[in-house]
C-alpha positions in Angstrom: 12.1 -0.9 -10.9 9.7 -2.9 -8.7 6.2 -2.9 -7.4 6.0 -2.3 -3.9 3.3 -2.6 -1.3 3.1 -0.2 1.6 0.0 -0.7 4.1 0.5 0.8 7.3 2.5 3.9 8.7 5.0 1.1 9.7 5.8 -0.3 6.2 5.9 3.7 5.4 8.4 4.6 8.1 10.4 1.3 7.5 10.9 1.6 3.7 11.6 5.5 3.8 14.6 4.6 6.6 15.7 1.6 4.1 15.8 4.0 1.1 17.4 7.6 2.9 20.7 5.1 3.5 21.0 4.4 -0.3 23.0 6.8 -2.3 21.6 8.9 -5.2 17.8 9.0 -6.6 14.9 7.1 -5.2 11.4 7.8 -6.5 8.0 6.1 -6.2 5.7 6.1 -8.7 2.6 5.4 -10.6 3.2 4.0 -13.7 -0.7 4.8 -15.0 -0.3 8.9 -13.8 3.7 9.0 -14.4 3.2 10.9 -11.0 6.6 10.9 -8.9 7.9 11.4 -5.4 10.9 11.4 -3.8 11.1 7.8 -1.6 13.4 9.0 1.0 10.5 11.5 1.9 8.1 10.5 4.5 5.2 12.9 3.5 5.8 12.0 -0.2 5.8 8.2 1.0 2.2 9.3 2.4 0.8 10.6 -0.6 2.0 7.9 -2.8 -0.4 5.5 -0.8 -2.9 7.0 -3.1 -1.1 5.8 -6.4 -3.0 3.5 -8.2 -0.2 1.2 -9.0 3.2 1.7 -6.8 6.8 1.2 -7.9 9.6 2.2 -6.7 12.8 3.6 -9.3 16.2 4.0 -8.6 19.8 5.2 -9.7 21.3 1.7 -8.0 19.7 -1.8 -7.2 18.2 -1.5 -4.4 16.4 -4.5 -3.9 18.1 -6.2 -0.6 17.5 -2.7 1.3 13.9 -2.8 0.3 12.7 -6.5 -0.2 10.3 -6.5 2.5 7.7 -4.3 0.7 8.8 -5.6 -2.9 5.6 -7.7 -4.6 6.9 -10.7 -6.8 4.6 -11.8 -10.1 2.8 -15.1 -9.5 2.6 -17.7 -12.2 -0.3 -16.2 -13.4 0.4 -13.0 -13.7 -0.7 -11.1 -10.4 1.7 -9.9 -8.0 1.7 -11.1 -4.7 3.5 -9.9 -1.2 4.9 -12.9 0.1 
């Protein structure tokens, strides 16, 4: 599980393409709602833009296909986009 960021309609079509080449179950998320969309879906990519907190979940590691949009915790706490 990580927290992603996704901005524009660019990170959105980028990061759906990276996902729909990983194998099995891909699913953002809001961990405050517990709402869930597929990841590999560009209109549910879309509507996750209006989670409050996004992750992303998956059957595999799939952090080298999706690193780009993956926020890392700063020392004190809050996650940054490098």
């Amino acid at each position: 599980m990580y927290k992603i960021n996704l901005i524009t309609m660019s990170d959105i079509t980028g990061f759906v393409k990276a996902c729909e080449n990983v194998k099995g179950r891909v699913e953002l998320f809001c961990k405050n709602s517990g709402y869930r969309v597929n990841a590999k879906s560009m209109l549910g990519a879309v509507a996750a833009m209006e989670f409050e907190d996004l992750y992303v979940d998956s059957d595999v590691d799939i952090y080298s296909a999706i690193e780009p949009w993956v926020m890392t915790q700063g020392e004190d706490g809050n996650y940054i986009h490098e």
